[in-house]
C-alpha positions as CSV (number, residue, x, y, z in Angstrom):
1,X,67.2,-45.2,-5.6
2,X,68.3,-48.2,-3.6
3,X,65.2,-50.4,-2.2
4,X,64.2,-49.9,0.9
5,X,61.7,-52.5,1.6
6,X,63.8,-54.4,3.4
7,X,64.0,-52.4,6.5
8,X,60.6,-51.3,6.5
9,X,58.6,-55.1,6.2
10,X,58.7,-56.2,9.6
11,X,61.2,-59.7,10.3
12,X,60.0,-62.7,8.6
13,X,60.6,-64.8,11.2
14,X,59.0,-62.9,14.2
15,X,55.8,-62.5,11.6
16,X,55.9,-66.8,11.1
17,X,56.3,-67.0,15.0
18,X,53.9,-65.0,15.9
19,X,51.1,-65.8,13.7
20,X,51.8,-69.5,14.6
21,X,50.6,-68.3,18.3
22,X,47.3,-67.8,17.0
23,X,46.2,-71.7,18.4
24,X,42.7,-72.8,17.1
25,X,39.6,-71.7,18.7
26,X,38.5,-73.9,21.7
27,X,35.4,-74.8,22.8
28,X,33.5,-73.1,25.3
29,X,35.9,-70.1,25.3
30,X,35.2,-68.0,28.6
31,X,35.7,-64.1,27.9
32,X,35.4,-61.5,30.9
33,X,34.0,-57.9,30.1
34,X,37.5,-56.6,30.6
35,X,39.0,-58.5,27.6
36,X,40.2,-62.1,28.6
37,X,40.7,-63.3,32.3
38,X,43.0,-66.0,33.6
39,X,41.0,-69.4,35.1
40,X,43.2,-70.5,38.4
41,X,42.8,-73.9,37.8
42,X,44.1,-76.8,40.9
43,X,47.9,-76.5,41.6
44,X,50.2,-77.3,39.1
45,X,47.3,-78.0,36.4
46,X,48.3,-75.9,33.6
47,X,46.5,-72.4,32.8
48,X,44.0,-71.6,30.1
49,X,44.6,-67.9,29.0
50,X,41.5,-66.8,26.1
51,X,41.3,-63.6,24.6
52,X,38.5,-61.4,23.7
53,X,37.9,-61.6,19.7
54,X,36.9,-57.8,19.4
55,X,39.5,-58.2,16.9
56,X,39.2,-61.5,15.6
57,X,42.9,-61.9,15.8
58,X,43.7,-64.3,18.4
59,X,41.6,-66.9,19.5
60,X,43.7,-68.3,22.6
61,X,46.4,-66.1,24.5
62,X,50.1,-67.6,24.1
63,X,51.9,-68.9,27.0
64,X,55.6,-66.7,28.1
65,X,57.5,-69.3,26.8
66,X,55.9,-68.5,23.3
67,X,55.6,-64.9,23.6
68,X,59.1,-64.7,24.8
69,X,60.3,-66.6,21.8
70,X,57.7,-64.5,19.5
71,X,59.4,-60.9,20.5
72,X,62.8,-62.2,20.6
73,X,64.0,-62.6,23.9
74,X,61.9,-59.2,24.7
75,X,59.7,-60.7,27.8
76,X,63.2,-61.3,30.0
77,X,63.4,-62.1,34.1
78,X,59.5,-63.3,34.3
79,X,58.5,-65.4,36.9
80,X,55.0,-66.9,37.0
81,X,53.7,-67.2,40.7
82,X,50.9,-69.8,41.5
83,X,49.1,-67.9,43.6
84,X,48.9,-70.1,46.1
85,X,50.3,-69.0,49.5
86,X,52.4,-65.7,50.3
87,X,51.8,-62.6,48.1
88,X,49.2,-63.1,45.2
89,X,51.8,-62.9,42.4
90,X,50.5,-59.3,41.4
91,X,54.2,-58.0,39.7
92,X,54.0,-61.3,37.6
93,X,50.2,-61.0,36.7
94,X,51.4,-57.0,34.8
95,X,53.8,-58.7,32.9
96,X,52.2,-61.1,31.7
97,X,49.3,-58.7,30.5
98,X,52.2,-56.3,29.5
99,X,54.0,-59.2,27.3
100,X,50.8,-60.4,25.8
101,X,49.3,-57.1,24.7
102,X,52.5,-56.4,23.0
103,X,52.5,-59.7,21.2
104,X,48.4,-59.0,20.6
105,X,49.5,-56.0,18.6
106,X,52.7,-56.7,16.9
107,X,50.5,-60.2,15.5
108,X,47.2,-57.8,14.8
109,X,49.0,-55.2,12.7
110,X,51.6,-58.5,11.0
111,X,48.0,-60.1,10.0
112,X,46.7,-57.3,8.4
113,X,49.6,-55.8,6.9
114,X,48.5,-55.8,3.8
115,X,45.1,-53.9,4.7
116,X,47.2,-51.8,6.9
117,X,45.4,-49.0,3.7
118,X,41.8,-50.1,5.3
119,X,42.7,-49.6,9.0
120,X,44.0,-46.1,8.0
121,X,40.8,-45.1,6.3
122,X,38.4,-46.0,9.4
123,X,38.6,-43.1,11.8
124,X,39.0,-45.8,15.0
125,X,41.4,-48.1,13.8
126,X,43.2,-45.1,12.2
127,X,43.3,-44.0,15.7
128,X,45.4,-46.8,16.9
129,X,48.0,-47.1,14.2
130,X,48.7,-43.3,15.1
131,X,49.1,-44.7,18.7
132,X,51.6,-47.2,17.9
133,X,53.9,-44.6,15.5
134,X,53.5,-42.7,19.3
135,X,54.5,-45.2,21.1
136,X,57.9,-45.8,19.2
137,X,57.8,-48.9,18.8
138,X,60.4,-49.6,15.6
139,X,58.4,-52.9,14.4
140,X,54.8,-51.3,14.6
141,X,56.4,-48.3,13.1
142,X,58.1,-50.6,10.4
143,X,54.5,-52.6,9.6
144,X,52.8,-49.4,9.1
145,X,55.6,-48.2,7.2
146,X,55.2,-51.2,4.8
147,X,51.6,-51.4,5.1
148,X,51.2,-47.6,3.4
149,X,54.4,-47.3,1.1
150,X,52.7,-47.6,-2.0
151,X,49.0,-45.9,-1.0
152,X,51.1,-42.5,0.5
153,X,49.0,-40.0,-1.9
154,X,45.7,-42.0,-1.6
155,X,46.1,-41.4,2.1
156,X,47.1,-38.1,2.1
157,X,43.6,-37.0,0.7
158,X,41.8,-39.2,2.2
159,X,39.6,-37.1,5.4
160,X,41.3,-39.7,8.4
161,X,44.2,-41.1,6.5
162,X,45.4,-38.1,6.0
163,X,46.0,-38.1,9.8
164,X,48.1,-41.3,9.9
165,X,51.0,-39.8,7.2
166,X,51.0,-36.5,9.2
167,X,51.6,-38.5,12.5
168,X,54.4,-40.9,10.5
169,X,56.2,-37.2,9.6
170,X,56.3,-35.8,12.8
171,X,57.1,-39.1,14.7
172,X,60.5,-38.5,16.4
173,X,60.5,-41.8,18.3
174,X,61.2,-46.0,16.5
175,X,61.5,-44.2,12.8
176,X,64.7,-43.6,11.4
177,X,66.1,-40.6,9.2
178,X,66.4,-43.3,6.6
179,X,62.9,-44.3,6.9
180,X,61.6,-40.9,6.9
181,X,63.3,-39.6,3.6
182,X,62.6,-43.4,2.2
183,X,58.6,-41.9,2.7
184,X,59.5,-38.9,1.6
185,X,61.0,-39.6,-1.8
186,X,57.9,-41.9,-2.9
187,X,55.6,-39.1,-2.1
188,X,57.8,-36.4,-4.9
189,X,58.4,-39.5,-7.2
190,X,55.4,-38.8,-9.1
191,X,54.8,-35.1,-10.3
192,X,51.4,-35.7,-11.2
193,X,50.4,-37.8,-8.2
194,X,52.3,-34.7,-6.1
195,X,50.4,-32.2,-7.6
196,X,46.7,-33.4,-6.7
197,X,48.1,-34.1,-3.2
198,X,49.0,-30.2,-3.1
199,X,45.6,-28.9,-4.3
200,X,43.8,-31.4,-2.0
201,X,42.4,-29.4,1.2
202,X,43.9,-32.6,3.2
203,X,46.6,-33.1,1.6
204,X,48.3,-29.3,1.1
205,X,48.2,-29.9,5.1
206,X,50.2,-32.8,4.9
207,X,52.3,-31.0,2.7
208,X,53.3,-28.4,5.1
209,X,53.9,-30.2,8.0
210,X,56.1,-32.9,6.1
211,X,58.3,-29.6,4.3
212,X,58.8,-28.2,8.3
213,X,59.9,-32.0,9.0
214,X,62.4,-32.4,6.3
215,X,65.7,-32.2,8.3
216,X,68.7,-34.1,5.9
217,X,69.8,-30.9,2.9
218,X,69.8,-33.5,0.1
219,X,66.2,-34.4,0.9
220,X,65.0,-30.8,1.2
221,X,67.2,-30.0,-2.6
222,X,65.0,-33.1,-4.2
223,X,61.8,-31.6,-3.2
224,X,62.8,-28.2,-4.1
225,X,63.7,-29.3,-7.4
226,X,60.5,-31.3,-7.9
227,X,58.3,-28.6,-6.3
228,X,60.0,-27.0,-9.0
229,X,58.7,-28.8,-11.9
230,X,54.5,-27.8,-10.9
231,X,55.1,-24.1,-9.3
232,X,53.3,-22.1,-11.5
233,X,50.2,-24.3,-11.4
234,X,50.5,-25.1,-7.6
235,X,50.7,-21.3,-7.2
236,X,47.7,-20.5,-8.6
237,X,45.5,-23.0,-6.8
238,X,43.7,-22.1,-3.3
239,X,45.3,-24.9,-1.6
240,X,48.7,-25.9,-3.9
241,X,50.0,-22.0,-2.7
242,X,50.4,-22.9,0.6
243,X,53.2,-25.7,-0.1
244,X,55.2,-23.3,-2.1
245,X,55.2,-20.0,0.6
246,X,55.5,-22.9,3.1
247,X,59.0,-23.8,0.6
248,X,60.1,-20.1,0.7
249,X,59.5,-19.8,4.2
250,X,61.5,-22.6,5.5
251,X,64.3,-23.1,2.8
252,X,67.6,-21.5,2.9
253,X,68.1,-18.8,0.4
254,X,69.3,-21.5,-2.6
255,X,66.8,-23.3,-2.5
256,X,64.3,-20.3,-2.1
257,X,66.4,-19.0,-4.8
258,X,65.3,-22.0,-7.5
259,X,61.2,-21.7,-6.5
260,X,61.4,-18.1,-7.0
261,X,63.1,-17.9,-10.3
262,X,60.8,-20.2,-11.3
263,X,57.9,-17.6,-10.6
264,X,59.9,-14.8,-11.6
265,X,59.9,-17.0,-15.4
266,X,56.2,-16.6,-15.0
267,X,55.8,-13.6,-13.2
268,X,53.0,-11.7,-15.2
269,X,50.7,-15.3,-15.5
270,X,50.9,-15.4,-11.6
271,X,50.9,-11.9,-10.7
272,X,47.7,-11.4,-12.9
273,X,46.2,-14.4,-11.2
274,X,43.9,-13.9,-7.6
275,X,45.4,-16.5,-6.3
276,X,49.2,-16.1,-7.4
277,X,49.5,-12.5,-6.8
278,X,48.9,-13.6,-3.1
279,X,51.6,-15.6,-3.0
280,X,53.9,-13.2,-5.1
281,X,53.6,-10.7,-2.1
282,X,54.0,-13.2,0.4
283,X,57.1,-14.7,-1.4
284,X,58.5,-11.0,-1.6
285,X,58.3,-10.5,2.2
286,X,59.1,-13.7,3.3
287,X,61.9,-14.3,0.8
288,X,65.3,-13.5,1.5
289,X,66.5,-10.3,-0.7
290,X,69.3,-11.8,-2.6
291,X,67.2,-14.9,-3.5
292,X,64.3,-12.7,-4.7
293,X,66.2,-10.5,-6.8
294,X,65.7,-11.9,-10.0
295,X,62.0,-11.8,-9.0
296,X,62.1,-7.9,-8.6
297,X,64.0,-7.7,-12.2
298,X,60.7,-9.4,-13.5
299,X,58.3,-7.2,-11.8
300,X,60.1,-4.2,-12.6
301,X,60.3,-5.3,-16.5
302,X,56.6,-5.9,-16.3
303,X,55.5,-3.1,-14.0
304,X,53.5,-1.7,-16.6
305,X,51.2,-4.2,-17.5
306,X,51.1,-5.1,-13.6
307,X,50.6,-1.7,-13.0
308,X,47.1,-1.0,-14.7
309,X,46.2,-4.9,-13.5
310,X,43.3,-5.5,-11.1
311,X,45.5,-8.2,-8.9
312,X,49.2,-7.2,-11.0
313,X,49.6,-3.7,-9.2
314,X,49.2,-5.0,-5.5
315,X,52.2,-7.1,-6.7
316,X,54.2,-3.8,-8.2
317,X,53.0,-2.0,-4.8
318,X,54.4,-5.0,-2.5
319,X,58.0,-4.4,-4.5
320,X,57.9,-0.4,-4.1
321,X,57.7,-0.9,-0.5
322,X,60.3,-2.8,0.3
323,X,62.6,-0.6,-1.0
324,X,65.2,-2.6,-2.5
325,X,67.8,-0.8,-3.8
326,X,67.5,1.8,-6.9
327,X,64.3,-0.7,-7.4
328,X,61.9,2.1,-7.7
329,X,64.4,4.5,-9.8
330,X,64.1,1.4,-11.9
331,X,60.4,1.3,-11.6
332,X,60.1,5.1,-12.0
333,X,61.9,5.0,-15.6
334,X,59.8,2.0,-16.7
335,X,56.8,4.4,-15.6
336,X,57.9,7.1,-17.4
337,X,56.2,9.1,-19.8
338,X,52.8,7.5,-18.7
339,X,51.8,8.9,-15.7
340,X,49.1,11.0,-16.4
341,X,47.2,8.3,-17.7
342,X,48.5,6.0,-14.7
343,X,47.0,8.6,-12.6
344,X,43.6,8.3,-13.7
345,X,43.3,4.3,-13.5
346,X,41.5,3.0,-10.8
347,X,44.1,0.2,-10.2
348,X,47.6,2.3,-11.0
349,X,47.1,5.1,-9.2
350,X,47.3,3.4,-6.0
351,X,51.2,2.4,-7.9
352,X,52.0,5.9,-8.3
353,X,50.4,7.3,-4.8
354,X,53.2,4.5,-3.3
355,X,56.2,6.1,-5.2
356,X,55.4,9.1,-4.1
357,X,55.2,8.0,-1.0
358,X,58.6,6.0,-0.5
359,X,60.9,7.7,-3.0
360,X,63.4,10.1,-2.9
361,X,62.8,14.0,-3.5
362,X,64.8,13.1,-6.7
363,X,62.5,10.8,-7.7
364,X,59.0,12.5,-6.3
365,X,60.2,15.5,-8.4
366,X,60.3,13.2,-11.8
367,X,56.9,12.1,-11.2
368,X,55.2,15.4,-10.0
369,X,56.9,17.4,-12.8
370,X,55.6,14.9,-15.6
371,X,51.9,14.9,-14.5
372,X,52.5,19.3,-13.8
373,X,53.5,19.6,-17.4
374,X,51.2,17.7,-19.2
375,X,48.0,19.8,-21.1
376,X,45.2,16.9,-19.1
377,X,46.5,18.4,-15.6
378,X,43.3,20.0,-15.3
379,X,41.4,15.9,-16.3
380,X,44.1,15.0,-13.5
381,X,42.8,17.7,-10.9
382,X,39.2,16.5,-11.2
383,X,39.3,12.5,-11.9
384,X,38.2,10.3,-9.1
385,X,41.3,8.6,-8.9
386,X,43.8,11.4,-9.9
387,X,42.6,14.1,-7.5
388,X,44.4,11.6,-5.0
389,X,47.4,11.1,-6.5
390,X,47.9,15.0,-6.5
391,X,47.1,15.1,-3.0
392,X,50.2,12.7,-2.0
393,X,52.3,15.3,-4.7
394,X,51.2,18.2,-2.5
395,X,52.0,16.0,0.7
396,X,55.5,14.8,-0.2
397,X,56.8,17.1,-2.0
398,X,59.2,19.9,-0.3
399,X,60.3,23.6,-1.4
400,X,59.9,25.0,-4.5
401,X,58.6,22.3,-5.9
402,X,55.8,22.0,-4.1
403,X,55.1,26.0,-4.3
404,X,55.1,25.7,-7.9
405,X,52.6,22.8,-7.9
406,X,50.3,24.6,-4.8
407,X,50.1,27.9,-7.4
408,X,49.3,25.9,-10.3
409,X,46.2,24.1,-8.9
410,X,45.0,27.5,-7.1
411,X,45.4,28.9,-11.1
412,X,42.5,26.5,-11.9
413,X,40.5,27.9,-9.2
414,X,37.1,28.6,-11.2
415,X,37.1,25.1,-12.6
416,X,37.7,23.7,-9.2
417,X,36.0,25.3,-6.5
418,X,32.5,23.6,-7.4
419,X,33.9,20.5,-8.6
420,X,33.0,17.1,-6.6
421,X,36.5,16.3,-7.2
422,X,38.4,19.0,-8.0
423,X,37.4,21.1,-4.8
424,X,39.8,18.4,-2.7
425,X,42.7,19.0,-4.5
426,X,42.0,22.9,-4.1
427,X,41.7,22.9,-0.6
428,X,44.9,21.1,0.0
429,X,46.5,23.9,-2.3
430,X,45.3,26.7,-0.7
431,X,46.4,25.1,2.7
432,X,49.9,25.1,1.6
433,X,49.7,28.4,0.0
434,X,48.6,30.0,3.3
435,X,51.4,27.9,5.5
436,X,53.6,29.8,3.4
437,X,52.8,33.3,3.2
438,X,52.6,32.5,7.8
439,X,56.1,30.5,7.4
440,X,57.3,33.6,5.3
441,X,55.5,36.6,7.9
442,X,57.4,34.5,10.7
443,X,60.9,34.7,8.8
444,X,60.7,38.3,8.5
């Protein structure tokens, strides 16, 4: 990467000029309440200008001649009235004070550029530097800029420096583009330095706001690519998840495409996490479909073991949902053959309710016949979990099928009727069994 210190440290020679304003301290100084004041001397004697050392900057105030030269031709068409005769010279008077406040602050921040890091950590002064990056000013914004390079992560936790990098990334006045990605690219240059930035409550809100920032495509492709690097364990911490939905959120689908492949690689680790599966479900929704597709792949590989998992199966529910295509046929077959026992899990059967739900009669009718045909219907009917999921079978399924089911649970009546469980399920049957025999009398 080409060095850019150049254009951030502020010009040698208006730093030598203006710290050579800074005169020695003269006796008897006179200071005002409102800062410095301006002694009207006889005509034509020359003027004594003082400064209030709040600051301990400047001693003496500069005449125009030297703040003129100082700024660089800034302070142009001034005239200085005596105030002697005619109007009191009140135009002149604001420009002065306008000239010599600008050269106060450009000389405060050039003295103490290189504890620009202090400033930033002290809730008042950090208070002005945000000023000046609002202000626009490109020096100020190019002495803070060199003041902070090399403390950016230190900053970004810190509780009121924190404040000064978020106010550097949304600046839109006296920073660059190239100064901007410059910042950016020494805060990703460091994976491990990055990664405690993410997980810091200060600094995943830096994070964010810098990622919504990011406007140049080879700037956002770096930090997807680092991003990459510490997914899985910025995914599974409280505050680290929020830079990588904040990634999937605001990236186009190829870059969206290389965070999400990195979670599909570690889908079951993350989707098992309390944390992670979070994200997972938030990445689903929010990502676009072709860029999550290898992610479904993985959950639908997995959806077993996610399946029966207390955090897993609200991941496996998130994808059934969405309905992408032939996703739950796909889910359905990896299901297969275990359904009874899916039924009568506390975590699955909230899977299983959901296909039932969403699929197609095709696929209802795969489910519904497995669970109808197995010898532990009856441990179904009367499970605390299962008794539901045979509920949504009598619910969505249609025609014969559902006859065929309504019978065989009113078959099991004796065992039923008293049960704490079981009685549910019998209700519902008998329900449908009487809509019929009325649909039936009304078809005749």
């Amino acid at each position: 990467m080409e060095d850019m210190s150049n254009f951030l440290s502020p010009s040698a020679a208006m730093e030598e000029q203006l710290c050579a304003l800074q005169l020695q301290h003269l006796q008897n100084n006179q200071v005002s309440q409102q800062g410095y004041f301006i002694h009207q001397p006889p005509y034509n004697t020359p003027v004594q200008r003082n400064l209030h050392q709040q600051y301990g900057f400047i001693n003496n105030a500069p005449t125009m001649d030297e703040i003129n030269s100082a700024m660089g031709g800034l302070c142009v068409n001034y005239s200085i009235g005596d105030g002697y005769g005619g109007l009191p010279g009140y135009e002149d008077y604001r420009m002065r004070e306008r000239a010599f406040v600008e050269a106060r602050a450009a000389l405060r921040m050039c003295r103490h550029r290189r504890s620009i890091v202090s400033l930033a950590m002290d809730p008042h002064e950090c208070d002005y530097l945000q000023m000046m990056i609002e202000e626009g000013s490109p020096t100020h914004v190019e002495v803070i800029l060199s003041g902070v390079k090399d403390y950016l992560h230190l900053l970004m936790t810190h509780p009121f420096g924190n404040n000064l990098i978020r106010k550097i990334c949304e600046a839109r006045r006296g920073i660059t583009w190239e100064q901007v990605n410059y910042i950016i690219n020494l805060i990703i240059s460091n994976d491990r330095k990055l990664r405690r930035v993410c997980m810091d409550k200060h600094g995943t809100q830096v994070m964010q706001i810098m990622l919504e920032n990011i406007i140049c495509p080879i700037t956002k492709y770096k930090v997807v690519n680092t991003m990459k690097r510490i997914t899985v364990p910025l995914i599974k911490n409280v505050n680290g998840n929020h830079v990588i939905v904040q990634c999937v959120k605001l990236f186009p689908p190829e870059l969206q495409s290389i965070i999400l492949n990195e979670v599909a690689r570690n889908c079951v680790d993350i989707a098992t996490n309390k944390t992670g599966t979070k994200v997972i479900q938030k990445c689903l929704r929010e990502g676009d479909i072709i860029a999550t597709a290898l992610l479904v792949t993985e959950i639908i590989s997995s959806a077993m073991v996610l399946a029966e998992d207390p955090y897993g199966n609200y991941v496996l529910q998130v994808a059934i949902k969405l309905k992408f295509p032939s996703a739950n046929e796909r889910i359905i077959k990896e299901l297969g053959g275990k359904f009874v026992r899916l039924s009568m899990n506390k975590y699955a059967s909230n899977v299983v309710e959901d296909l039932l739900r969403v699929s197609n009669q095709n696929d209802v009718q795969v489910i519904v016949e497995e669970i109808m045909r197995s010898h532990n219907f009856l441990n179904v009917l009367q499970d605390s979990f299962g008794n539901y999921v045979v509920q949504r079978a009598l619910q969505y399924t249609q025609g014969r099928l559902r006859k065929e089911l309504s019978n065989l649970i009113n078959s099991y009546h004796k065992e039923l009727h008293s049960h704490h469980h079981g009685k549910n399920v019998l209700t519902m049957a008998k329900t449908y069994i009487e809509g019929e025999k009325v649909q039936c009398l009304r078809d005749c």
